[in-house]
N, CA and C atoms as a LAMMPS dump frame, in Angstrom:
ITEM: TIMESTEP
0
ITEM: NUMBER OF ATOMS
462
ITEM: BOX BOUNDS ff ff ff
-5.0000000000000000e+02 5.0000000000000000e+02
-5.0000000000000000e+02 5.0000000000000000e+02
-5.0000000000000000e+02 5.0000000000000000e+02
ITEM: ATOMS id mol type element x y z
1 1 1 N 158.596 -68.799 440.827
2 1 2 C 159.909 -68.409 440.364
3 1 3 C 160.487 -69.572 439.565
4 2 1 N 160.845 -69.472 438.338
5 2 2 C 161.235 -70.582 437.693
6 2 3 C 162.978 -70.758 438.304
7 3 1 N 163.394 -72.262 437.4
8 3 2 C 164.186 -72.931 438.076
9 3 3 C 165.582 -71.984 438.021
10 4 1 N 165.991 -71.483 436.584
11 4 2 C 166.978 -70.435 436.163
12 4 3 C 166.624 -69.368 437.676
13 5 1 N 165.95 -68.595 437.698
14 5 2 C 165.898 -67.546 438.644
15 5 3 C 165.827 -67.979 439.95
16 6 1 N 165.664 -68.894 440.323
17 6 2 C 165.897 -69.347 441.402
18 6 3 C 167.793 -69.442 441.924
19 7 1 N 168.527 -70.022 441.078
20 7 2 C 170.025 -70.163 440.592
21 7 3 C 170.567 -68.786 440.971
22 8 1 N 169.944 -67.937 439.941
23 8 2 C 170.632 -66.836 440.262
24 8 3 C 170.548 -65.867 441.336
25 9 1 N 169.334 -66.517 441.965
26 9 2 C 169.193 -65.953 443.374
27 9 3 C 169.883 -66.573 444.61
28 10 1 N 169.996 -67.507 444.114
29 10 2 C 171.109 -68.194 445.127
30 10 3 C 172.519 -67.978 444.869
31 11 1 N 173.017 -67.815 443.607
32 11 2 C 174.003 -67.549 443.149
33 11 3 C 174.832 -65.894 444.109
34 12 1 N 173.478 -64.951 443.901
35 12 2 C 173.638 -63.727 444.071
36 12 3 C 174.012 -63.796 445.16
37 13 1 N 173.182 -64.186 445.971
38 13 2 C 173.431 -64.55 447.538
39 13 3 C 174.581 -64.896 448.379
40 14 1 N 174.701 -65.742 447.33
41 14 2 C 175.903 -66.589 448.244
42 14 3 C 177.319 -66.01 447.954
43 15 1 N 177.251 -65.174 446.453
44 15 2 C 178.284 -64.345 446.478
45 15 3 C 178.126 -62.942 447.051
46 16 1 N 176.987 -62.373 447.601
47 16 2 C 177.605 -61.352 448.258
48 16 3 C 177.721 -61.11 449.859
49 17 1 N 177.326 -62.776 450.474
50 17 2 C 177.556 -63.389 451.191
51 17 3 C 179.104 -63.125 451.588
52 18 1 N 179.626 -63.724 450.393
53 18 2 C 181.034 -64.287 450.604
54 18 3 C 182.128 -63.124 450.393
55 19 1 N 181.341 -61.968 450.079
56 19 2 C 181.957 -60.135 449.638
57 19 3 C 182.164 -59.368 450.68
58 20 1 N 181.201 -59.991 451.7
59 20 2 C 180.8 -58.826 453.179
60 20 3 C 182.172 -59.332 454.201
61 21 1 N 182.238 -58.09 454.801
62 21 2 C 182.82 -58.563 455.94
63 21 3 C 182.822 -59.38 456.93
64 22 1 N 181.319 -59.631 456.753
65 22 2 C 181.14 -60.989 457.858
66 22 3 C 181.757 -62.185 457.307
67 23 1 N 181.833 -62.486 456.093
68 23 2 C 182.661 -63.441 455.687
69 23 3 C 184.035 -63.186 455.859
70 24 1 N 184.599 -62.358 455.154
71 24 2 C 185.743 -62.582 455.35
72 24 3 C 186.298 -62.615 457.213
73 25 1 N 185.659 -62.279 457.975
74 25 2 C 185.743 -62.462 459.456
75 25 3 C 185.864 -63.551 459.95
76 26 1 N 184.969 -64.535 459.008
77 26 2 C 184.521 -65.979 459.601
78 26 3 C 185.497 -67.071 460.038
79 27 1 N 186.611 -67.056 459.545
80 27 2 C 187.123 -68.029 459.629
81 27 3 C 186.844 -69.424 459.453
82 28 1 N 186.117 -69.388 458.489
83 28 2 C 184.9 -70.958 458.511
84 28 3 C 185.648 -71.863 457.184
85 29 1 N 185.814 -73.462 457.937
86 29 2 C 186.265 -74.048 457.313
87 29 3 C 185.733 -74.695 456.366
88 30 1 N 186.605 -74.765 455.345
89 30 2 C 185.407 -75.399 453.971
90 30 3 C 184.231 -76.308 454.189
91 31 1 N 184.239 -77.362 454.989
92 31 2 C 182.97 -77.879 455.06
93 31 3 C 181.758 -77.188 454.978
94 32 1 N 182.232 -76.071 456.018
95 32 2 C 181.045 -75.025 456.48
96 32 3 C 180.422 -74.336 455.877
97 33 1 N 181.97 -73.637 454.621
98 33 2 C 181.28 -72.926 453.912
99 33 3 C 180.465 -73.494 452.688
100 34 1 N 180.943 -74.71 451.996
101 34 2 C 179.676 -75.633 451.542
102 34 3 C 178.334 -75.567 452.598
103 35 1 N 178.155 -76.169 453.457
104 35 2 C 176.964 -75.83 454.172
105 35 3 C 176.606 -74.442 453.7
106 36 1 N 177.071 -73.82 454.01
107 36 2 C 175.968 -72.071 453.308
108 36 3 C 176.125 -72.036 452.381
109 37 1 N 176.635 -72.638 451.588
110 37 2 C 176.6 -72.47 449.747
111 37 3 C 175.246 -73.415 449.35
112 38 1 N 175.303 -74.639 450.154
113 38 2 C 173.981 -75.17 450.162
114 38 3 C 172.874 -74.772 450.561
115 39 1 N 172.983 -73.911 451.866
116 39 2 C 171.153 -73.423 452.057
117 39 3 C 171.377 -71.929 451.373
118 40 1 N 172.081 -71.641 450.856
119 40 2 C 171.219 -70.482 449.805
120 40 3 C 171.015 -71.23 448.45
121 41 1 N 171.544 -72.402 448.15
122 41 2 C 171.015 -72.952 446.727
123 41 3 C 169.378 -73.492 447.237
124 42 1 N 169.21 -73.561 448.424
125 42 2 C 167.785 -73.943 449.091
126 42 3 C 166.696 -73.226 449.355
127 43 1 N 166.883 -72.202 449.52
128 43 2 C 166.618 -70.762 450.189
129 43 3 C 165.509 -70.579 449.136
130 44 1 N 165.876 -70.343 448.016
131 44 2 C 164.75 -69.946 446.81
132 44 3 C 163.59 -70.819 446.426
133 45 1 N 163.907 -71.96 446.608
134 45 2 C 163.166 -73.157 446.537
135 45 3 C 162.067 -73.01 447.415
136 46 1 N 162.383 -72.747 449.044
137 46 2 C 161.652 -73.062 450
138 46 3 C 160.92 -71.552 450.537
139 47 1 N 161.186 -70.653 450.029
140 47 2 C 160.626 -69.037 449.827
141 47 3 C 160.501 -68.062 448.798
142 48 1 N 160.029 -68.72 447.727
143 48 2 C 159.442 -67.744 446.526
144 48 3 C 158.788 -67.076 446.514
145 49 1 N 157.799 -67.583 447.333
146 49 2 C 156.526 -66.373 447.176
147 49 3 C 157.056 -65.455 448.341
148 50 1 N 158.081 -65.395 449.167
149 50 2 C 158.703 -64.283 450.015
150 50 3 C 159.736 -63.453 449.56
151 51 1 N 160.099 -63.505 448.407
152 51 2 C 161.009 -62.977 447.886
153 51 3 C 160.796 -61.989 446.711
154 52 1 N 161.88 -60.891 446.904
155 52 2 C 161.49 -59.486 445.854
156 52 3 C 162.893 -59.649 445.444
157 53 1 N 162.766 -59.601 443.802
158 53 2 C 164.122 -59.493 443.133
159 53 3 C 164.245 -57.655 442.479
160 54 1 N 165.733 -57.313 442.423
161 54 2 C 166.225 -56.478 441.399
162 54 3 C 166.705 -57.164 439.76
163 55 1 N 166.279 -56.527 439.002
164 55 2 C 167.339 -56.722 437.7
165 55 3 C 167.981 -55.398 437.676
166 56 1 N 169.08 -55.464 436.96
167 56 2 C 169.661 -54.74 435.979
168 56 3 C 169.826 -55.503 434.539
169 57 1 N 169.59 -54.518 433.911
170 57 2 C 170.23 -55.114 432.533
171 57 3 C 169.955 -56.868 432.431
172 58 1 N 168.338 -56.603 432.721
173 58 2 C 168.261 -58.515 432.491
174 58 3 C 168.265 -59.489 433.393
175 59 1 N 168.901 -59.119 434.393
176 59 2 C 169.603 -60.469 435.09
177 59 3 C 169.324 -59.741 436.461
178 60 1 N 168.931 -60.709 437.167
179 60 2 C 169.415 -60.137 438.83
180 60 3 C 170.667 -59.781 439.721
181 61 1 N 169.816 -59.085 440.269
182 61 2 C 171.391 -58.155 440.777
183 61 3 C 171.358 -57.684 442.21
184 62 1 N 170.227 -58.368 442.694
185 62 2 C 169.774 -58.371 444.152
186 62 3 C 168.66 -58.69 444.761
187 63 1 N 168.385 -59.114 445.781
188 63 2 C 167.126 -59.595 446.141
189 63 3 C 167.028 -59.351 447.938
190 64 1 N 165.693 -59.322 448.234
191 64 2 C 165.075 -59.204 449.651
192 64 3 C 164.525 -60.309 449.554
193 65 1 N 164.24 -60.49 451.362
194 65 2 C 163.681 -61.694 451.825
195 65 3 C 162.593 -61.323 453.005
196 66 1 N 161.194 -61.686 453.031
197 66 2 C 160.726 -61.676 454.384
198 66 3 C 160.391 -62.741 454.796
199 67 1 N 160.803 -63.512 455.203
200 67 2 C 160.882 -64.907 455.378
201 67 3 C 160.054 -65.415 456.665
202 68 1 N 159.818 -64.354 457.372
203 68 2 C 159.115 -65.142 458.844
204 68 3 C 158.258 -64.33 459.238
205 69 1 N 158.616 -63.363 460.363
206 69 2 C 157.547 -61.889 460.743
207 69 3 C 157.57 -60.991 459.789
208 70 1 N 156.016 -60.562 459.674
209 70 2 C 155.373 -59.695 458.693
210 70 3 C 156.548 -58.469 458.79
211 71 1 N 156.904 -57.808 459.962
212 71 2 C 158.378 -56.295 460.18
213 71 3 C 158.883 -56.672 460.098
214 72 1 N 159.936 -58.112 459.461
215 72 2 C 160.904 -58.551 459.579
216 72 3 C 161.806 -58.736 458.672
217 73 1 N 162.944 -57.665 457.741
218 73 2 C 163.279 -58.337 456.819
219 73 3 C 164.27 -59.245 457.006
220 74 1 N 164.038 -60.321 456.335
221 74 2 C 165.429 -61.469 457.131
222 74 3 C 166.578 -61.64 455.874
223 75 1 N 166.228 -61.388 455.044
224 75 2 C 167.59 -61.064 453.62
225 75 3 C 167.445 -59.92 453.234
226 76 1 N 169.01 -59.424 452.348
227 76 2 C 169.081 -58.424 451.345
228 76 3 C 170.744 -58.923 451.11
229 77 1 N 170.667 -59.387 449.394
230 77 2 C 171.798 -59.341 448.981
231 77 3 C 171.467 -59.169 447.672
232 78 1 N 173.133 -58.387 447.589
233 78 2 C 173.239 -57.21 446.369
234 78 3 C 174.367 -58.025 445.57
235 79 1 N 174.211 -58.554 444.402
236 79 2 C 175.882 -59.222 443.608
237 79 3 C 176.742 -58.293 443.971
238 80 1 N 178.001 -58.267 444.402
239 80 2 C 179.369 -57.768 444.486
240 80 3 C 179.222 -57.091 442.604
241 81 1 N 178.706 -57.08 442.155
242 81 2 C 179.368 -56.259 440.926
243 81 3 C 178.447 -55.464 440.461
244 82 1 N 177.154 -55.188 441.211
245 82 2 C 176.228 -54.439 441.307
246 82 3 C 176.528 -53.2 442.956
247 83 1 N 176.931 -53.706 443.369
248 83 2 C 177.274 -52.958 444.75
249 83 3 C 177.655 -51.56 444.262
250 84 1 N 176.789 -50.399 445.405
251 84 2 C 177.454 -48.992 444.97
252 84 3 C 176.45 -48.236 443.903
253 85 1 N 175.205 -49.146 443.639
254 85 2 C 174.461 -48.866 442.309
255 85 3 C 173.163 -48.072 443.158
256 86 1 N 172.75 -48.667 444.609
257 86 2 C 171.489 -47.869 444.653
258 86 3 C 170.528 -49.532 444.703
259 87 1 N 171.181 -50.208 444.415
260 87 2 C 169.787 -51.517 444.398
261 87 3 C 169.395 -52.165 445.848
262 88 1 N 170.523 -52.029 446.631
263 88 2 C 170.23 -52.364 448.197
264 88 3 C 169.347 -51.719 448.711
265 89 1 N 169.292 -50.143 448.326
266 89 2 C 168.443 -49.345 449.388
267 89 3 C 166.864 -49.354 448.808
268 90 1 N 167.373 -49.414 447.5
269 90 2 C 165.712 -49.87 446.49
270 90 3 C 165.182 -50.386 447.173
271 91 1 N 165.895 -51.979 447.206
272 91 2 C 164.959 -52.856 447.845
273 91 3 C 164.4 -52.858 448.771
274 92 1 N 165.278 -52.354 450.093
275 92 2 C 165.006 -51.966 450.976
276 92 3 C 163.683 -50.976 451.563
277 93 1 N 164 -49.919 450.635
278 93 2 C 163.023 -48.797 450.498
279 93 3 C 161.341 -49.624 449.905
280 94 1 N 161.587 -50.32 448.71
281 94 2 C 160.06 -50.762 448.307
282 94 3 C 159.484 -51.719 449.78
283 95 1 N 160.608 -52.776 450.303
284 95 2 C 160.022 -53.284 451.286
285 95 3 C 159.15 -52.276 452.432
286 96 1 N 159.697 -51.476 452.831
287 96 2 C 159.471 -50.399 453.904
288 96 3 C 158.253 -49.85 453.38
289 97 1 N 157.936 -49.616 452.219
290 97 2 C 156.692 -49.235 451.716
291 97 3 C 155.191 -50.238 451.862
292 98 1 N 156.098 -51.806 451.244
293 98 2 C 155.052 -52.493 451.329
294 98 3 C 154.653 -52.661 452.882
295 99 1 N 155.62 -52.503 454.264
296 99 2 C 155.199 -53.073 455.268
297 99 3 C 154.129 -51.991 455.586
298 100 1 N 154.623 -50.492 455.028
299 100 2 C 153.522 -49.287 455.553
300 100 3 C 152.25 -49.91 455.065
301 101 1 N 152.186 -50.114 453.841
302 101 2 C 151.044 -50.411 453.24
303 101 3 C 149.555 -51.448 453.804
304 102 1 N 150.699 -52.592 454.813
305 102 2 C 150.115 -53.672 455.609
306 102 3 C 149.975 -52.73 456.873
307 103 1 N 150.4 -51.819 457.137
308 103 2 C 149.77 -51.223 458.442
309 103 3 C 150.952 -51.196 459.645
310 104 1 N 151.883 -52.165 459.138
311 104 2 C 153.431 -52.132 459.925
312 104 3 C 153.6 -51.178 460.839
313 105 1 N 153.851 -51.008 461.973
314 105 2 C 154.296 -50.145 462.964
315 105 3 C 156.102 -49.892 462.78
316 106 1 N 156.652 -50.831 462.258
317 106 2 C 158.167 -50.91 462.456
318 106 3 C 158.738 -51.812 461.555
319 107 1 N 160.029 -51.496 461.133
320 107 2 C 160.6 -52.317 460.747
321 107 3 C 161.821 -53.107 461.493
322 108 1 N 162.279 -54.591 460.908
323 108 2 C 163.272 -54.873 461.915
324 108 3 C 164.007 -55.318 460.882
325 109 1 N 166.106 -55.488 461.071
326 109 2 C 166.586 -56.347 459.933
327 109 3 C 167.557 -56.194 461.135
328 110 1 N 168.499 -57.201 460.595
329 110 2 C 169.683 -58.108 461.327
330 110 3 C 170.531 -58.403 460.508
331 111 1 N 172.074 -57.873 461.284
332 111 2 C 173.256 -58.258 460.504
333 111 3 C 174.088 -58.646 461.418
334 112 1 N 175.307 -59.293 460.649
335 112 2 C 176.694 -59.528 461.754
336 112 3 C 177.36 -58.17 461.934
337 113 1 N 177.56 -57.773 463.215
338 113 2 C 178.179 -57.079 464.065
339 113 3 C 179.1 -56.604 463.168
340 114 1 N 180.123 -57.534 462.231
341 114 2 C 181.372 -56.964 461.463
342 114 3 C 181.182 -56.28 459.998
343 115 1 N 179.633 -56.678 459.801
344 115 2 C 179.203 -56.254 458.534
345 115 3 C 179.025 -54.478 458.435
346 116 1 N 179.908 -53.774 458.67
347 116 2 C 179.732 -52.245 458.366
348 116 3 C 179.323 -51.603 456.806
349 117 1 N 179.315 -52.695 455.857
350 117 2 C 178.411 -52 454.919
351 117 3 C 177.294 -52.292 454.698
352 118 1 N 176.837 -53.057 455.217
353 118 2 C 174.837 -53.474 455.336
354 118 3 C 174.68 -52.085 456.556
355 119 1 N 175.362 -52.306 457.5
356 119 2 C 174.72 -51.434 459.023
357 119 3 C 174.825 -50.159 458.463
358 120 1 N 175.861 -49.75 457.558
359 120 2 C 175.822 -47.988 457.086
360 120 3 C 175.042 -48.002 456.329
361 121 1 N 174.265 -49.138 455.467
362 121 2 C 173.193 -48.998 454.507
363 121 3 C 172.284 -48.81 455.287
364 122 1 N 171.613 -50.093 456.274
365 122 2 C 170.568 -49.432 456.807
366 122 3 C 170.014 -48.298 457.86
367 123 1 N 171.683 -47.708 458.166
368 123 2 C 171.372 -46.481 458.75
369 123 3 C 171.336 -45.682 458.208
370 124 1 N 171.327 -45.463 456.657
371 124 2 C 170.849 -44.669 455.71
372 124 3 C 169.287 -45.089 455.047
373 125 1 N 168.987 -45.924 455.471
374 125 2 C 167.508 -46.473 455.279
375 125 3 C 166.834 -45.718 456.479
376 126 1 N 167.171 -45.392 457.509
377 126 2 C 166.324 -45.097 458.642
378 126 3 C 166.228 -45.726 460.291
379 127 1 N 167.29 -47.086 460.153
380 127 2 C 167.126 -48.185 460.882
381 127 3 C 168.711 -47.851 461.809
382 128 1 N 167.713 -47.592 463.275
383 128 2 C 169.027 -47.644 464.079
384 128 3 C 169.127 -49.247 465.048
385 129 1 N 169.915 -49.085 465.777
386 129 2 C 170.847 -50.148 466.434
387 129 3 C 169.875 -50.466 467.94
388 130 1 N 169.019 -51.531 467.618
389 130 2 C 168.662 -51.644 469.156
390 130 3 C 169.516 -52.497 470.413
391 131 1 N 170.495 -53.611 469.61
392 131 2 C 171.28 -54.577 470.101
393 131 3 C 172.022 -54.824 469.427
394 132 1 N 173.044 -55.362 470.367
395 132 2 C 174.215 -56.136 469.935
396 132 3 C 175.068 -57.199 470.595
397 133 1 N 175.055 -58.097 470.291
398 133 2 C 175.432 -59.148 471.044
399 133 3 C 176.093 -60.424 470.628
400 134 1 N 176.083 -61.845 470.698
401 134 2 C 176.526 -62.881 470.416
402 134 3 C 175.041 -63.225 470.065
403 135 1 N 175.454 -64.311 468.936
404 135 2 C 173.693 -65.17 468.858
405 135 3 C 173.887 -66.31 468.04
406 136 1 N 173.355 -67.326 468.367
407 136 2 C 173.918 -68.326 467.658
408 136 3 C 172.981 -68.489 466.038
409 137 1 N 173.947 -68.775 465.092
410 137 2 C 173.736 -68.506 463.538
411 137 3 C 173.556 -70.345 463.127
412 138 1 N 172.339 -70.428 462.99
413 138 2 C 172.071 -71.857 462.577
414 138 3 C 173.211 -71.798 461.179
415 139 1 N 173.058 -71.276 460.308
416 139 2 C 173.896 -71.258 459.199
417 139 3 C 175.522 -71.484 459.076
418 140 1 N 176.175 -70.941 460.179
419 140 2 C 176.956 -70.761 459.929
420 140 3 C 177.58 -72.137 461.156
421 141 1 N 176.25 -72.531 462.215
422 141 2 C 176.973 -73.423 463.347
423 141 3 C 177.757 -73.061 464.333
424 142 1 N 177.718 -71.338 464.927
425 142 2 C 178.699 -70.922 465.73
426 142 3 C 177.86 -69.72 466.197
427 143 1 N 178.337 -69.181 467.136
428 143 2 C 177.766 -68.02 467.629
429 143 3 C 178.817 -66.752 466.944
430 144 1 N 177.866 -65.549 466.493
431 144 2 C 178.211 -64.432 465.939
432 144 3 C 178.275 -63.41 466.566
433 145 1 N 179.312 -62.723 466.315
434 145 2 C 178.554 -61.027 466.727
435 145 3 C 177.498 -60.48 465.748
436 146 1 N 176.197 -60.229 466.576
437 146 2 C 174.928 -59.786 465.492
438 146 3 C 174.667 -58.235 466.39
439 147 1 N 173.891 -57.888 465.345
440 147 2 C 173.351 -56.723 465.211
441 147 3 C 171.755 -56.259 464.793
442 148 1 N 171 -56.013 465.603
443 148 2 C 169.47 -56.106 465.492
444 148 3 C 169.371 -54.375 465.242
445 149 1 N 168.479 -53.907 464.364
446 149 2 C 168.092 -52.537 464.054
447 149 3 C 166.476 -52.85 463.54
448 150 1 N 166.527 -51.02 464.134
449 150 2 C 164.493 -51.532 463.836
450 150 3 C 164.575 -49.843 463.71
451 151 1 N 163.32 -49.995 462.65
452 151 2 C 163.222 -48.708 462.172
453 151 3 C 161.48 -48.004 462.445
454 152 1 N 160.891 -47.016 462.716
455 152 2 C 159.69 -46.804 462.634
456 152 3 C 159.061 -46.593 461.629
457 153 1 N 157.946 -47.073 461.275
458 153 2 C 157.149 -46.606 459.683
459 153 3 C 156.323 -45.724 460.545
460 154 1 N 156.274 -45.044 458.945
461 154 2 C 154.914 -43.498 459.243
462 154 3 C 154.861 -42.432 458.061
């Protein structure tokens, strides 16, 4: 991934990061939120070859992450000015394909508890609610309300 697309994947990120409800929930004081403005300017660097981008019109406009377990997607962010277009569930959807393809039994993705437009996305993907609880968010330095969903492939 060259250095430009890397930018804008962090860029994307971190603004629709900062769009969701889990942000605005956070209450997180500027230091902090530098800290996550920094590991998504990191994020691309240290997982390229794990990462699936959208364009529109040129430019990216969203991206997935499988960053650790093979069922696991651990990102999906959509720019705030792409939102509403259909590119979240894309992504979503091609991932779910590629995991069938590897033989995947399931899928898994994780959000904050307050995030109701990722959780209505991926319960329109297929992915219901196995947990919910507190969990501590290296990123953010605090414990969250999270939300674990897992979906079946077939």
């Amino acid at each position: 991934m060259a250095a430009a697309d890397q930018l804008a994947v962090s860029a994307v990120g971190f603004a629709a990061w900062q769009s969701s409800d889990a942000f605005r929930e956070s209450g997180l004081p500027l230091d902090r939120l530098e800290q996550v403005r920094l590991a998504y300017e990191r994020f691309p660097a240290d997982a390229t070859d794990k990462i699936t981008v959208a364009e529109l019109d040129g430019r990216i406009a969203g991206w997935t992450a499988r960053e650790t377990e093979p069922d696991y997607i651990s990102d999906l962010w959509v720019d705030p000015a792409c939102q509403g277009k259909g590119i979240g569930r894309a992504l979503v959807e091609h991932l779910l394909s590629v995991m069938r393809r590897e033989g995947l039994e399931r899928a898994r993705i994780h959000t904050h508890g307050s995030n109701a437009g990722a959780i209505r996305l991926y319960e329109r993907c297929g992915f219901s609610i196995v947990w919910r609880g507190l969990e501590y968010s290296t990123s953010l330095g605090m414990e969250r309300e999270k939300v674990h969903m897992e979906r079946v492939l077939g």
